[in-house]
Structures are given as C-alpha cells and as structure tokens.
C-alpha positions in Angstrom: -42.9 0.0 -30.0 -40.8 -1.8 -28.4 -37.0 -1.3 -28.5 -34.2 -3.5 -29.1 -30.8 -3.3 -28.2 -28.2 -4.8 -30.2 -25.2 -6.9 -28.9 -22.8 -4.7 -30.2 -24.5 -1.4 -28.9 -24.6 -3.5 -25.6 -20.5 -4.3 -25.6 -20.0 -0.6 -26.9 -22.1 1.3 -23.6 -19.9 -1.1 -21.3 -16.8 -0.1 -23.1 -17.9 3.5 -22.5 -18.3 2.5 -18.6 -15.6 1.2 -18.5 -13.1 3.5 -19.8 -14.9 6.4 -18.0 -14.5 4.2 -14.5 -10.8 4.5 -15.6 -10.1 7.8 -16.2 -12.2 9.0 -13.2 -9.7 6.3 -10.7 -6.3 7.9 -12.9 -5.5 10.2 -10.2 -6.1 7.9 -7.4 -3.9 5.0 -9.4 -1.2 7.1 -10.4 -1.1 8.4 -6.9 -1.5 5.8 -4.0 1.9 5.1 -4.4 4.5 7.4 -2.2 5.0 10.2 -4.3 8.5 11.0 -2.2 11.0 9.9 -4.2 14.9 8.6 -2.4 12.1 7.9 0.6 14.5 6.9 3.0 17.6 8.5 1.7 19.3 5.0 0.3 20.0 6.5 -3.4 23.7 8.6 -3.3 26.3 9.1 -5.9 29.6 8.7 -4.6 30.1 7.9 -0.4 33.0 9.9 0.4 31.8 10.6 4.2 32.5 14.6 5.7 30.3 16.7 7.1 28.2 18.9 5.4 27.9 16.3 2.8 24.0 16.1 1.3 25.2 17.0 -2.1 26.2 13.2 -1.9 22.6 12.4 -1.9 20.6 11.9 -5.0 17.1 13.8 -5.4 17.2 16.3 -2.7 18.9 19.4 -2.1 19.5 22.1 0.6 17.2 24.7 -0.2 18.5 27.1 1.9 22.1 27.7 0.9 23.5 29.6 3.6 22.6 26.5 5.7 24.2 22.9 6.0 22.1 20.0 6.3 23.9 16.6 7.1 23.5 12.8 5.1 24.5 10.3 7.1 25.3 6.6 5.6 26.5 3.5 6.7 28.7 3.2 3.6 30.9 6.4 4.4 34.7 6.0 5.1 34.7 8.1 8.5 33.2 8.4 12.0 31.8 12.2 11.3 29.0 10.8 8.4 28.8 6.9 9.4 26.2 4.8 10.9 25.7 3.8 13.3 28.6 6.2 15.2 28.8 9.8 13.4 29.0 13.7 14.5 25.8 13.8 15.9 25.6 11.1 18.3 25.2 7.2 17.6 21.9 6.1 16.1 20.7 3.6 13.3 18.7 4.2 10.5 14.6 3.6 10.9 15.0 2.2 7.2 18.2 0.8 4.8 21.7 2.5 5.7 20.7 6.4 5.8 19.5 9.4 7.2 19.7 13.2 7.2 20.7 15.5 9.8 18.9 18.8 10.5 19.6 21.6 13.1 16.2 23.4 13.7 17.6 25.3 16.5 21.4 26.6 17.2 21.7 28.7 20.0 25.5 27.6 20.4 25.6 29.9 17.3 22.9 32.1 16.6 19.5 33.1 16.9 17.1 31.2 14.8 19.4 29.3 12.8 18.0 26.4 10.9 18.7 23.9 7.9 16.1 22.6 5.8 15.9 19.4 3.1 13.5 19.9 0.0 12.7 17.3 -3.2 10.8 17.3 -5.9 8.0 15.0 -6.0 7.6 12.1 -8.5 3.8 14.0 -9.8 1.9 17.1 -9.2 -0.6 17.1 -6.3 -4.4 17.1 -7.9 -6.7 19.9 -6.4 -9.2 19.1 -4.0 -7.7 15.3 -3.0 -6.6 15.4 0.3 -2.9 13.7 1.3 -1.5 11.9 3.9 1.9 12.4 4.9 4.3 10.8 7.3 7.8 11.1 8.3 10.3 9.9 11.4 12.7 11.9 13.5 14.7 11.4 16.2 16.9 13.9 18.1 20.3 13.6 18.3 22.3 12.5 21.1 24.2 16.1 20.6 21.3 17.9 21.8 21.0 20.0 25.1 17.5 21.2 23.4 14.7 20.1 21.5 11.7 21.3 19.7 7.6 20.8 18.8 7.1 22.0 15.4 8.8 20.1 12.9 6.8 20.3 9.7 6.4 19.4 5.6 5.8 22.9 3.8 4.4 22.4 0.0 5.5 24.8 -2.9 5.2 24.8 -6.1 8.3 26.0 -6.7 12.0 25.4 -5.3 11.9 29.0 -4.6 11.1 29.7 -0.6 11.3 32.9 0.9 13.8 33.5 3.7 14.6 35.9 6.2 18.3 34.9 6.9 19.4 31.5 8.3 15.2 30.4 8.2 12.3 30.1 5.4 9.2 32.0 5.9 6.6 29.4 5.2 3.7 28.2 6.7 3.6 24.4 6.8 1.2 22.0 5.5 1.8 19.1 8.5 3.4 19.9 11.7 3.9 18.5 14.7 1.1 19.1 17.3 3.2 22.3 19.9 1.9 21.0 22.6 4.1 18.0 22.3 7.9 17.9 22.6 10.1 15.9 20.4 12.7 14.5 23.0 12.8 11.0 21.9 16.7 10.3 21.7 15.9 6.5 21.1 13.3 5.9 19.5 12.2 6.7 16.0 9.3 9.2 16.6 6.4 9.2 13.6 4.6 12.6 12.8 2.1 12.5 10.9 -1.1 14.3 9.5 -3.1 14.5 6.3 -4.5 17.9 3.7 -6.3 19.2 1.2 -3.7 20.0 -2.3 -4.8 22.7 -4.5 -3.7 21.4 -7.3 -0.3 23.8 -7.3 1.7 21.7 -4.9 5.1 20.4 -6.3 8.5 20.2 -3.7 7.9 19.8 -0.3 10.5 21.0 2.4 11.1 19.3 5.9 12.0 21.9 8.9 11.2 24.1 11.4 9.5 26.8 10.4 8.7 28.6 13.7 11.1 31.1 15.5 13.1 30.2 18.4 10.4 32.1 20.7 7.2 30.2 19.0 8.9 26.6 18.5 8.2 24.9 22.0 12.2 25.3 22.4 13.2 24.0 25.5 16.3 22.8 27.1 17.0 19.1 27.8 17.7 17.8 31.8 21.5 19.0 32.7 24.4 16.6 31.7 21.9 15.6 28.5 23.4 16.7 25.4 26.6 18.6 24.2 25.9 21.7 22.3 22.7 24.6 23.0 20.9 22.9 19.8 18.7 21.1 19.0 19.6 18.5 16.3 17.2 16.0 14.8 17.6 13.4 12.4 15.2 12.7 9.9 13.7 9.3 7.9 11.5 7.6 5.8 9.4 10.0 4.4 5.8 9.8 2.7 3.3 11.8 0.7 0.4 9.4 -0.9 -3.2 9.9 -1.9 -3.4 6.2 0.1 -3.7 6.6 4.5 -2.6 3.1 4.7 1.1 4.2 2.9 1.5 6.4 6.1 -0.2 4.5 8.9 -2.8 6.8 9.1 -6.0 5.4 10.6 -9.1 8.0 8.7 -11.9 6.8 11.5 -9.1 9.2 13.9 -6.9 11.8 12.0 -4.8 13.7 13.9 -1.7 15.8 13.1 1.3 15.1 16.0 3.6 12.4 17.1 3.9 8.9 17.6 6.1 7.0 19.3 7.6 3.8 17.8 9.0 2.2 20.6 6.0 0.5 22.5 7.5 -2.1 24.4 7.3 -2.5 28.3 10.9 -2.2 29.3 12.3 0.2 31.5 15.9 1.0 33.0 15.8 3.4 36.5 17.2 5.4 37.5 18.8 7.2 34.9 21.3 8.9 35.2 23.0 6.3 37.7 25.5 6.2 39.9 25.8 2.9 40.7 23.0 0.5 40.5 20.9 0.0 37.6 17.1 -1.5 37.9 15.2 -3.1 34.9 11.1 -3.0 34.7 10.0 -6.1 32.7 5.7 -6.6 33.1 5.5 -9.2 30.1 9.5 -10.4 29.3 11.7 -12.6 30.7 15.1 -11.6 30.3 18.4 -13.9 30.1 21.4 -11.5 29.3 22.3 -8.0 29.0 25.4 -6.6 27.3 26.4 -2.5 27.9 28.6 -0.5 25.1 29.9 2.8 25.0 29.1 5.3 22.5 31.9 3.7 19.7 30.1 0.4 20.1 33.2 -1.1 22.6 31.0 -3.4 25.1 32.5 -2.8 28.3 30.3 -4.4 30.5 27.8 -8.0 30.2 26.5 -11.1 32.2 23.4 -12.6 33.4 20.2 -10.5 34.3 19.8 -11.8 38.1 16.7 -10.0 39.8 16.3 -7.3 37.4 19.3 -5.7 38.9 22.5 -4.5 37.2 25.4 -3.3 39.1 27.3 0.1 36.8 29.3 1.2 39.7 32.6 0.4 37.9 31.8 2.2 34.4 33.2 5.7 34.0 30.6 8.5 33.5 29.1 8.8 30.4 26.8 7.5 27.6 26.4 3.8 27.0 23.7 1.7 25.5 21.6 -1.2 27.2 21.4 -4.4 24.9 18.8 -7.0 27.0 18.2 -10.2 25.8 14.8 -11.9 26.3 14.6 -15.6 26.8 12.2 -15.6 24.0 15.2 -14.5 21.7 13.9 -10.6 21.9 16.4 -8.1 22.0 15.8 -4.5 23.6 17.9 -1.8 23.9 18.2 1.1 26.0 20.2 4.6 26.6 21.6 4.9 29.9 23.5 8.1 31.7 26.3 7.0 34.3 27.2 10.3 36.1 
C-alpha cells in the first residue's frame, strides 16, 4: 500500500531537523566569538597610575603573588604607568589605550624570576574542539635580553603550581624556540591552535621555561638597561573560529609573526653621525626625530635618503618618515 504523508507530519520531521541542526552548531555559535574577556586590557576601575598596578585592571589577576606584573594606560596620571612614555620604555598600544607588562626573565635580580597574567574565560572549553589562539608582544625598550618561549597555559582552575618566583606548567601555545622575540618595535603575533579536553577554564600568559631552556639571550651591547628581559603583552584571543586569530588552517603553525611588513629601513644603527634610509616602493617628503619623552629635536626634508644625526646627543630617539603619499613610518634609532 502505498503511504501517505501528511502536511503536518511533513512540517513536524523539518522541525525535528531543524532543532537538531541547532543544538549540534550550539557549541560552535556560542563559541566563535573570543572567549578572552578585557581582550586588550581597555576595562579598569579606577586609573591612579604606579607601578605594580594590575589590580587596577578589571578581569585579570596576578596569579603568582610573590610576582608583580605591570598595566600600563594611557589614562594614568604619571610617567611610570602611561602611554605612550612609562617605566619600561616608550611604546603604544597594538589596540585602545593599554597593555600589560611581564618580566619573563630577571637576572638584574634573580635566577628565574617571572610574572605571569591569568583570566577567566567567558565559557568552558568543549572536549575534542580544537582552538585557535593568538596574542601580541613586544619587548621592552628596558631590555638587555630577550626570550623564545612565551606561552598560553590552560587550567581549569586558578590554582597553578609553583616552585618559587615561576609556575610549573606545561603550555598549551608557545612560541616556536627556535625563534627569538627581539622585536622592540614592532608588535610581534604568536600564535597556534589545540585540542580542549573539555576541562579547560583560565588561561595564563608567561614563560614557563627556566632560564637555561628559554632561548635567553643577551641583546647587542648599549641595547637595553637592565639584565631582563621585559615584554609587553596585547590583544589577546581564544575562539573556536581561525579567522578571530588570523590563523590561516590550509598552514597551521605555532611561532611568531611579525607585524610590521613594510620596506623601510634606517642604517646603520647605532650611528654616529650619518643616518641612511632604504625606501624600494615609497617616496618620502619629511622626517621628524624625538627623543624617548616625545620632545622632537631634530626634522626637515628627506634629500637623497640621507639624514645627517651628528649633532644629537647619544641615545634613543624615534624616526617619524613621512611618505608623499601621506604614509607615515616610524623607526627606532641608537645614536652612540
């Protein structure tokens, strides 16, 4: 016989589809979002500047307490926490007004010394998804060191072992060790993707590696100010979605990325006395120079990609070129 199907029975099997299509996508709509919350460190409750000062910042919290991580925010009263200018060099956020400070190695002061940032994310990780995180960092102009294996550990608790001044924790991304972190310009991207298990809960941004396993490695002489290594840390993202971190899923990798692309060099640096600019693709008009407190002290016309710094006292001073397409570009430059 043959059968017939009745109109309602047909709306009620598509409602069943339908509702069973939605509860299988749940986890992937609930989660595509970044799951970080205070991303890029904007949310704070009151801006009173200082150092040592991340209890300022909403949502995180040092998880570490014999350590001292920094917050940094264009909205504080003094030098030591502002932005751009602050205690750990002069650098502006990669996102909004702030950024945290992290030392992940302080041989001015001790053997494996390190401060660590940790939050609580927005939901619970599902098991067997896999997750793509991203985050920037940049090292401090303070630094006479720098590291290779900055990393995201997952917990699911705000509970981390520690032996001292560091955590004991394996992280889940982490900088490929091969490749040093010495951008002091530059916001450099690591980033790298993994499998939850369903437990995962806080994550914690560091380094967890010793200071004989952590690519340590001191910076060219006159570079720096203290035997640390200091980085500053931005914009940071945990989503079941590649595309939230940049992540390109016909290549995944775990390491670095550098965010400055473009094809303008200064050289030599350090200088003594003349200054030479590369420019492949850009015309350029006008250059202004600034010390490290933003005072220009030098500008004028770029005239055969050729600046004389002869007169400038030694030091640190920033770059500002102007192309005649309206681009700006800035570089660090050493006068010794």
């Amino acid at each position: 016989m043959k059968k017939t199907y009745h109109r309602k029975n047909i709306e009620t099997h598509f409602i069943k589809i339908g509702l069973l299509t939605i509860v299988g996508l749940l986890p992937w709509l609930c989660n595509s979002q970044n799951l970080v919350p205070n991303q890029s460190f904007e949310e704070f409750g009151v801006c009173k500047g200082g150092s040592w000062n991340l209890q300022d910042l909403q949502k995180w919290y040092n998880p570490l307490l014999i350590s001292s991580p920094d917050y940094y925010n264009s909205c504080a009263p003094d030098s030591s926490s502002g932005v751009p200018v602050n205690g750990g060099g002069v650098r502006f956020p990669k996102t909004g007004g702030g950024f945290v400070g992290l030392f992940c190695s302080q041989q001015f002061y001790s053997q494996n010394v390190r401060d660590y940032i940790s939050v609580r994310l927005m939901d619970g990780l599902y098991n067997g998804k896999r997750y793509y995180v991203s985050y920037f960092c940049n090292l401090a102009d303070i630094s006479q060191q720098s590291i290779s294996t900055l990393g995201v550990y997952f917990s699911a608790s705000d509970t981390i072992p520690s032996l001292g001044a560091m955590l004991i924790a394996s992280p889940k991304v982490e900088n490929n060790i091969n490749i040093q972190l010495v951008d002091t310009f530059g916001w450099m991207k690591i980033k790298g993707s993994f499998v939850a298990n369903g437990t995962e809960k806080y994550i914690t941004i560091g380094n967890f590696k010793d200071d004989a396993h952590c690519g340590l490695t001191d910076l060219p002489a006159g570079q720096g100010l203290y035997k640390c290594a200091y980085y500053l840390i931005d914009d940071v993202t945990v989503s079941l979605n590649p595309a939230d971190c940049g992540i390109d899923t016909t290549g995944m990798f775990l390491g670095v990325e550098g965010v400055d692309k473009e094809t303008i060099n200064i050289y030599p640096n350090p200088t003594q006395d003349k200054l030479y600019i590369q420019s492949e693709a850009h015309l350029l008009s006008y250059y202004t120079i600034a010390d490290i407190a933003g005072n220009v002290v030098q500008q004028g016309d770029v005239a055969g990609h050729e600046i004389s710094v002869g007169d400038l006292a030694k030091g640190v001073y920033f770059v500002r070129l102007q192309g005649k397409d309206g681009a700006v570009y800035v570089r660090k430059m050493l006068k010794e």
